[in-house]
C-alpha positions in Angstrom: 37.7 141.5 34.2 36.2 143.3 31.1 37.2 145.9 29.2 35.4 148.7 28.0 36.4 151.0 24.9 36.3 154.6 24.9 37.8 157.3 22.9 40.8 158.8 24.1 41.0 162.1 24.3 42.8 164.9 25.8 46.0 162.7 25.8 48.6 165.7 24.2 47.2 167.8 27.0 50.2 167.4 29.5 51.2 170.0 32.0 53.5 170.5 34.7 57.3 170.4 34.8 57.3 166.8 33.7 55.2 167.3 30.0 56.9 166.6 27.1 57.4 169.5 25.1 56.3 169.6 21.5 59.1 170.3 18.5 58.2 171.1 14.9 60.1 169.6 12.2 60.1 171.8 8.6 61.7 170.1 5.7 61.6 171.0 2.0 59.0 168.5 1.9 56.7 169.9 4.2 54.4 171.3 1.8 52.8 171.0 -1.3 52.6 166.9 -0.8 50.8 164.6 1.7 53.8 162.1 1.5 56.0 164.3 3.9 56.0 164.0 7.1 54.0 165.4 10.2 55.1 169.1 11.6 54.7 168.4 15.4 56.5 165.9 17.8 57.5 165.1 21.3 61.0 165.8 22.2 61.9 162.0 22.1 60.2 160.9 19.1 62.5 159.1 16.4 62.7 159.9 12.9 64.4 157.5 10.2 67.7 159.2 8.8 70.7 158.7 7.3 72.4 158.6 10.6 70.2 156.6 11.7 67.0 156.6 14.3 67.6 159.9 15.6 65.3 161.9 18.2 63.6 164.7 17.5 65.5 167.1 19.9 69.1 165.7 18.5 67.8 166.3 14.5 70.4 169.1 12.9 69.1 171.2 10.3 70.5 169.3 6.7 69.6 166.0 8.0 68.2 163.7 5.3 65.1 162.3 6.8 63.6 159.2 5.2 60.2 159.4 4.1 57.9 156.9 3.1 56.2 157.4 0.1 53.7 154.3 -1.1 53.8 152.9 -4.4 51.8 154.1 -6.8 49.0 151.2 -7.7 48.3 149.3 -10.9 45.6 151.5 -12.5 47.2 154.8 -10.9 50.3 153.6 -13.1 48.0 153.4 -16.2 46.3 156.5 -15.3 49.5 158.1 -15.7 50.7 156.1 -18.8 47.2 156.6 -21.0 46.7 160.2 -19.8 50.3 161.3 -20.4 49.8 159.4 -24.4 46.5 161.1 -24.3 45.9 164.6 -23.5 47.7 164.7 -19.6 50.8 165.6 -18.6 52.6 165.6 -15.3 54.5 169.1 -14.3 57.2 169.1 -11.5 55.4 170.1 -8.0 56.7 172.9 -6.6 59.7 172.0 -3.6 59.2 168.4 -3.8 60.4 168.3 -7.0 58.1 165.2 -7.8 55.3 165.1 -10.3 52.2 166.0 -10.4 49.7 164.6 -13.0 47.2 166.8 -14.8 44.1 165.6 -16.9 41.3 168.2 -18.7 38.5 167.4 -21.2 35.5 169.9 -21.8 32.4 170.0 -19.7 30.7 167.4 -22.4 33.6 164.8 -21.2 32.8 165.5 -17.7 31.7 162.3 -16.0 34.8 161.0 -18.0 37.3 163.1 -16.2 35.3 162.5 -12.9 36.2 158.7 -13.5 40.0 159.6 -13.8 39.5 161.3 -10.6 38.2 158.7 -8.8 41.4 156.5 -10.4 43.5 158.8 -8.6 42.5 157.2 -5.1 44.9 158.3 -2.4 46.9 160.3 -5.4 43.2 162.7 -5.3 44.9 166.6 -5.7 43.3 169.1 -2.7 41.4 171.5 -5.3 39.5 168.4 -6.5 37.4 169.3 -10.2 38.1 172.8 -11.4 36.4 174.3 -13.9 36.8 177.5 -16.1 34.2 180.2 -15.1 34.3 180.9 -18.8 35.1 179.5 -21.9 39.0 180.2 -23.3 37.6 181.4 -26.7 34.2 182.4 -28.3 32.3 178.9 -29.2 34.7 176.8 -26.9 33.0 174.5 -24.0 34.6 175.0 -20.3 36.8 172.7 -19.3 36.9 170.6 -16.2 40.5 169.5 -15.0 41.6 167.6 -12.0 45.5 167.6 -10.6 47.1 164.8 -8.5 49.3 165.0 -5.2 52.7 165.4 -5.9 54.2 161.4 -6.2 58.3 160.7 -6.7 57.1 158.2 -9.6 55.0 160.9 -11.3 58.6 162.6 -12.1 59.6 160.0 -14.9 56.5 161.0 -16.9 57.6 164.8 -17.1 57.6 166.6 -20.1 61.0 167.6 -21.3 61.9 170.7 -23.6 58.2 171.6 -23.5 57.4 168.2 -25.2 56.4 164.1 -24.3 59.3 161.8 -23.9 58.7 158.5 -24.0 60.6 156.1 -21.1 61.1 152.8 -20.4 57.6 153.1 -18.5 56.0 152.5 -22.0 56.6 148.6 -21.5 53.9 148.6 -19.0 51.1 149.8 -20.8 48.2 147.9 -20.8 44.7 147.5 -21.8 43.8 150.3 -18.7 46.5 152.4 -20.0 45.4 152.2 -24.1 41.6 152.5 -23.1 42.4 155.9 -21.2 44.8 156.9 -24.2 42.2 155.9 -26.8 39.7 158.2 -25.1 41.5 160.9 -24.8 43.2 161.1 -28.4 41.5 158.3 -30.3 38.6 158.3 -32.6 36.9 155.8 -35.3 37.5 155.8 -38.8 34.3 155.6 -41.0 32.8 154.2 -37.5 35.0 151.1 -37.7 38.8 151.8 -37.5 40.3 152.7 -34.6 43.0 155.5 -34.4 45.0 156.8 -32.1 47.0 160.4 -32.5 50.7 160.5 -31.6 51.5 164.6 -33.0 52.7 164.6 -30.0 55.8 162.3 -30.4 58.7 161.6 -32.6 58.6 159.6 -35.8 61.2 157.7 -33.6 58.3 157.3 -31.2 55.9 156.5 -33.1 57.4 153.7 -34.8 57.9 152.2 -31.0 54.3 153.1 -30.4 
């Protein structure tokens, strides 16, 4: 015998007093991030929760569903670390209440902030680029800005009392992370010293910079 592959198609079209019918599922995570779940199932589909494998059709409204949610990669982690040093910083997202990264330089940094989009990966935010139609301020370049999906691990970066907090995720900066903060806030001192700004921080925090 041999087989043949071909597309299947047409396969949710059942009718008849037999089809499955199709449920939707809303939960708070529903929108603004692509780690929720799907909205559509078959009656007897089973969704992890805290009770359990449950089926669709038994699901009460306030069960906890159990989501998956990948981890966020080595240079997405460094992404996060330099940009929130730097000139990023990570807002809660709407109903998830998980963290979305945001990153802006003017339109001469441009190709740099495409690069820290294409870091993003899967992490890549809907609107893709933005740009300003106009400049904020007489003299001042555009600005071209980029913002992530919303991400669980995103949270810990969050700014708190409308300034940066450092966390324990400061032990895991590396090279990725201090070449993405130096280009955001660093510059070179009579063309030969590096430095990097930290207004941003404590004295406290600087001294464990």
């Amino acid at each position: 015998k041999q087989f043949e592959f071909k597309k299947v198609i047409n396969w949710y079209r059942l009718v008849g007093k037999n089809a499955t019918p199709w449920l939707s599922v809303e939960t708070e995570f529903s929108r603004g991030s692509r780690w929720g779940i799907g909205t559509r199932y078959t009656s007897d589909h089973r969704l992890l929760t805290l009770r359990g494998w449950i089926e669709v059709q038994h699901l009460q409204p306030g069960d906890d569903l159990l989501l998956p949610a990948p981890r966020l990669s080595s240079s997405q982690l460094q992404l996060a670390i330099g940009s929130v040093l730097g000139d990023g910083c990570v807002s809660r997202r709407n109903k998830t209440g998980w963290g979305s990264l945001r990153f802006s330089n003017n339109e001469g940094q441009s190709e740099y902030v495409g690069w820290k989009y294409e870091l993003l990966g899967n992490l890549h935010g809907c609107a893709g680029i933005a740009t300003q139609a106009k400049p904020i301020s007489a003299g001042a370049r555009p600005q071209y800005w980029a913002d992530s999906a919303a991400h669980p691990e995103l949270l810990q970066f969050k700014n708190k009392g409308g300034r940066k907090i450092l966390g324990p995720w400061i032990e895991d900066l590396d090279s990725l992370g201090l070449a993405i903060w130096y280009q955001d806030d660093g510059t070179l001192v009579d063309g030969k010293y590096p430095r990097l700004y930290t207004l941003g921080f404590s004295r406290k925090e600087v001294d464990q910079l």
